[in-house]
C-alpha positions in Angstrom: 78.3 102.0 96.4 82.1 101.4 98.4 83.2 103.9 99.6 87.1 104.2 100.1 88.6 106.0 103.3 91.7 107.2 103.2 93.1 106.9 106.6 91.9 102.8 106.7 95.7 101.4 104.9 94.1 97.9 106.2 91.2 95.6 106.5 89.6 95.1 110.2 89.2 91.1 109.8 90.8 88.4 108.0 88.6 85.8 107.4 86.5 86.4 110.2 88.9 87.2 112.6 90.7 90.7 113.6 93.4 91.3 111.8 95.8 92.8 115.1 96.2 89.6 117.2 97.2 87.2 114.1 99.7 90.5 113.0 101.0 91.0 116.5 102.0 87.2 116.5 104.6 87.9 114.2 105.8 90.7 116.1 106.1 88.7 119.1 108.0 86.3 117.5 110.4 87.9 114.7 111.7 90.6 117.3 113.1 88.5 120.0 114.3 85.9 117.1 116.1 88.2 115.6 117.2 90.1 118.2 119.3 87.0 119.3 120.0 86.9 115.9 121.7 90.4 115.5 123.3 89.1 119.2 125.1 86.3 117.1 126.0 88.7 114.3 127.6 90.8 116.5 129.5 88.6 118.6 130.7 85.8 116.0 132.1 87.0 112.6 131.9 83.8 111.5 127.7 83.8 112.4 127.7 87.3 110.0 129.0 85.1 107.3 126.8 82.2 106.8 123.8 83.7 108.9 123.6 87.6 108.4 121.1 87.7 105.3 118.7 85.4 107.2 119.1 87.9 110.1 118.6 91.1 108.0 115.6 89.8 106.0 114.1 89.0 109.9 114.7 92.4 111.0 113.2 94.1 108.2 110.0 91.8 108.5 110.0 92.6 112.6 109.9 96.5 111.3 106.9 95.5 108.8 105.0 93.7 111.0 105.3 96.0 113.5 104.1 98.7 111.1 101.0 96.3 110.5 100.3 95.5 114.1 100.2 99.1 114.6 97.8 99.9 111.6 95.8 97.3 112.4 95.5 98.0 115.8 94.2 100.9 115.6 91.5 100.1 113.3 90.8 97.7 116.1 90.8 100.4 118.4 87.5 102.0 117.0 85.9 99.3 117.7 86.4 97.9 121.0 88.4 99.8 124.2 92.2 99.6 124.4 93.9 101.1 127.1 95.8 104.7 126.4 99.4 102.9 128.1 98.9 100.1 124.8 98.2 102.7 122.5 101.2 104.5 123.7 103.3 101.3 123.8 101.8 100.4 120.3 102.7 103.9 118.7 106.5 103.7 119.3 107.5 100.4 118.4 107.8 100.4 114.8 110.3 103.4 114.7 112.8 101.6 116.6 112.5 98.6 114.2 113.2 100.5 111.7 116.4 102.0 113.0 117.4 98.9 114.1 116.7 97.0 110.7 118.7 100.0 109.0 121.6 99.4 111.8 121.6 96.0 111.3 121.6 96.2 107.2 124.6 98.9 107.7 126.2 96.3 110.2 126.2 93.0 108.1 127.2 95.1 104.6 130.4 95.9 106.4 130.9 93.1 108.7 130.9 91.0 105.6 133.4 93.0 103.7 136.0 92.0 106.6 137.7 89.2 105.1 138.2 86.0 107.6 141.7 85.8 108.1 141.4 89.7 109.7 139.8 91.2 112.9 136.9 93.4 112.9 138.6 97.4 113.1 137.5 98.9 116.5 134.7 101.0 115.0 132.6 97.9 113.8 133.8 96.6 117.3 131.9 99.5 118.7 128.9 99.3 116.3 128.7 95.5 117.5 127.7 97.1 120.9 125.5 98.9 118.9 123.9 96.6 117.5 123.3 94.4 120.6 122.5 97.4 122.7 119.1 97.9 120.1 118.7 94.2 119.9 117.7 94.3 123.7 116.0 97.8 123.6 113.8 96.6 120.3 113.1 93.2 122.6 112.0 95.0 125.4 109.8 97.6 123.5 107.9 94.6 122.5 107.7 93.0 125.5 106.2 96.2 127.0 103.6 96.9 124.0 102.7 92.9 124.6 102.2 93.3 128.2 100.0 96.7 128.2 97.9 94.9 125.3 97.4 91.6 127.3 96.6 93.5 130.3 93.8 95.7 128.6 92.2 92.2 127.2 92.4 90.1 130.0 91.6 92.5 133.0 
């Protein structure tokens, strides 16, 4: 008889393998892309324009994969040793992707509104800074959670 467990939201292994390291690949990738992304949406209106959709939909699949590295890592966790500073690191990422997703949807919807022949009022100036200020913080949240992970494989 299967038996269903409430707190397991994913599967351990995908096709053989565990499901974390091919999840955290995205995370590794999407955060930083779009990160320099947002950077371009904030400093070039013209970037907001042609670019911004491709730069939201990136930011709210760097907040969902986050939320699956961090599910799936701690199914992994039951299984084999982690260190505590990874689980620590791995616990706080996805809430500042989603902030910064919701920030950078807020952004782009009135960044775009701006028509091209005006400046950007000071406000979405400042929200700019914002934006690029949790662009870097995001990128460096993942950097850490990588680096505590890597270090509690490899040593």
């Amino acid at each position: 008889m299967y038996k269903v467990y409430p707190d397991e939201v994913l599967p351990e292994e995908v096709w053989g393998l565990p499901l974390h390291p091919l999840v955290i690949h995205a995370v590794v990738v999407l955060v930083p892309l779009t990160a320099v992304g947002a950077v371009f949406v904030a400093l070039r209106p013209r970037f907001t324009k042609r670019f911004g959709v491709i730069v939201v939909i990136g930011a709210i699949l760097s907040a969902v994969s986050a939320f699956l590295a961090k599910e799936s890592g701690e199914a992994l966790a039951r299984t084999r040793p982690v260190s505590g500073e990874h689980v620590m690191a791995g616990d706080v990422v996805p809430l500042p992707l989603v902030g910064f997703a919701v920030l950078l949807i807020v952004f782009w919807l009135f960044d775009r509104g701006v028509p091209g022949n005006r400046a950007r009022p000071l406000w979405l100036k400042l929200l700019a800074v914002v934006v690029v200020v949790a662009a870097v913080a995001c990128t460096y949240l993942v950097v850490i959670a990588g680096h505590t992970g890597a270090l509690s494989v490899w040593s």
